[in-house]
C-alpha positions in Angstrom: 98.7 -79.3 -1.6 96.7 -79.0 -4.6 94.1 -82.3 -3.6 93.9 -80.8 0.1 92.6 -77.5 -1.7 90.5 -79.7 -4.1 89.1 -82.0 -1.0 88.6 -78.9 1.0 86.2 -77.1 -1.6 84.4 -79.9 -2.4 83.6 -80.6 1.2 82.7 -76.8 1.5 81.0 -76.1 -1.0 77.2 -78.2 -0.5 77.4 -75.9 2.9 77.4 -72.2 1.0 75.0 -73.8 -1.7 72.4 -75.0 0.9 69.8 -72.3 1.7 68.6 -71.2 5.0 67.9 -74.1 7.6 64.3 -74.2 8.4 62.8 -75.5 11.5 59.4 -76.6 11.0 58.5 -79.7 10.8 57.1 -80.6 7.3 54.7 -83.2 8.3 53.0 -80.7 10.9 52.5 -78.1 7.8 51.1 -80.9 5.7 48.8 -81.5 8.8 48.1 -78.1 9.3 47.0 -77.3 5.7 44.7 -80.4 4.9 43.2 -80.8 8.3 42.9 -77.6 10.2 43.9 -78.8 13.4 47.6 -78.7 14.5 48.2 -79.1 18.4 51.4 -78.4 19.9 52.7 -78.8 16.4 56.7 -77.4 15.5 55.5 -74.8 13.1 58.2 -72.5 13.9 60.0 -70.9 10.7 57.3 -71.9 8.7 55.9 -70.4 5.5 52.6 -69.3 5.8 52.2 -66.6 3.9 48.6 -66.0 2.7 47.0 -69.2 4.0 43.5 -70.2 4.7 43.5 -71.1 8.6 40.0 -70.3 9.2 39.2 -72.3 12.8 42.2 -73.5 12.6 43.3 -75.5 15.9 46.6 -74.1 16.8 46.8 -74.6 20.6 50.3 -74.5 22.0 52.0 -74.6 18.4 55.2 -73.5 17.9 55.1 -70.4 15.6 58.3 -68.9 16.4 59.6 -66.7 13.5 56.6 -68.1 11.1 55.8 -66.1 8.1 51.8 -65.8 8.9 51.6 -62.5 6.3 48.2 -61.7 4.5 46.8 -65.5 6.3 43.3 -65.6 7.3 42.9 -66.7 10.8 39.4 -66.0 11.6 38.3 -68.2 14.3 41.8 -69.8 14.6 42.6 -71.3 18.3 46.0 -69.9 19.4 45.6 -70.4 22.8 49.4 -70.7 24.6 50.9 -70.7 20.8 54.6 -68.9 20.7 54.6 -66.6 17.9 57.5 -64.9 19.0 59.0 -62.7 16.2 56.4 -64.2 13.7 55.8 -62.3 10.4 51.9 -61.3 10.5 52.1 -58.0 8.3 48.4 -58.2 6.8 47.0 -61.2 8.9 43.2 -61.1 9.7 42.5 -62.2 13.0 38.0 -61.7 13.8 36.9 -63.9 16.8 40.6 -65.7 16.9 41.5 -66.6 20.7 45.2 -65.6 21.6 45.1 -66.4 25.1 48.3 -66.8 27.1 50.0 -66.6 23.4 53.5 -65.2 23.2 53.2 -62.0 20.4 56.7 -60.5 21.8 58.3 -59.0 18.7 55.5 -60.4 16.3 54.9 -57.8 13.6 51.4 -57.1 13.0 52.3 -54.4 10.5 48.4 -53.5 8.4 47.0 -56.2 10.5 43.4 -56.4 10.9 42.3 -57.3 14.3 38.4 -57.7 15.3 37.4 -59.3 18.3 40.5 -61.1 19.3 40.8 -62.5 22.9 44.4 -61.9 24.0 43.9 -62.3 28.3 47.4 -63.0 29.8 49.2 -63.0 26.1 52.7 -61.5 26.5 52.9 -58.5 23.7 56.3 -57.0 24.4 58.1 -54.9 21.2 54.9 -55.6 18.6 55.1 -53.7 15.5 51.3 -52.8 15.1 51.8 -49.2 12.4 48.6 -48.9 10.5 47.0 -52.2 12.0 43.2 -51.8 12.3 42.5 -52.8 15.8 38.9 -53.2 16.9 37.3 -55.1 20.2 41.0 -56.5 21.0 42.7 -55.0 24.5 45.8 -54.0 22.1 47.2 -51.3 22.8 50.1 -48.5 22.7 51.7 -46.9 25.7 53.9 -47.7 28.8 52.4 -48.5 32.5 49.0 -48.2 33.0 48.1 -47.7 36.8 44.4 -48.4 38.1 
């Protein structure tokens, strides 16, 4: 009884040490950071926090629950990226293109927003308190019938 308990512990244990799984995939962060440009790259889960992705080319990337908070994404290509439930507390977006991007549940929390193309983005259940939004068609309310 004793080595079953023994066996079983030391089979269980590497599984409660191991942190968090994460989903992105390393080599398209590495890519990412050195070059700029990172199409239809697996991003999602990523750790982002307070990078330089000035022009960056993120076309159809995966962003899905990516921690984007305080990054600078001036210029940045999102076009068709899924940044569903992404972190973007304090992001700068000026002149970024978010067309046909998926924001639903992104939070955008002190976010400052200039300028940002968002035609046919789907925005459902963003948290935008005390972003600054400027020349961007974000907004708050229900229906709105022409």
């Amino acid at each position: 009884m004793k080595r079953y308990i023994l066996a079983a512990t030391l089979l269980i244990t590497p599984l409660v040490l191991v942190g968090p799984a994460r989903a992105e995939n390393p080599l398209h962060v590495k890519q990412l950071l050195s070059t700029g440009q990172c199409l239809r790259c697996d991003l999602s889960g990523a750790d982002l926090k307070g990078a330089h992705l000035i022009g960056a080319d993120l076309r159809s990337a995966n962003l899905q629950g990516a921690n984007l908070s305080q990054a600078n994404l001036e210029g940045a290509d999102l076009t068709g990226a899924n940044l569903t439930g992404a972190n973007m507390t304090a992001v700068f977006l000026t002149n970024a293109s978010l067309n046909d991007a998926d924001l639903d549940r992104a939070n955008l929390t002190a976010a400052i927003i200039n300028t940002a193309d968002v035609s046919g983005a789907s925005m459902e259940d963003m948290t935008i308190t005390n972003a600054k939004i400027y020349n961007t068609q974000i907004g708050v309310g229900g229906n709105y019938d022409q």
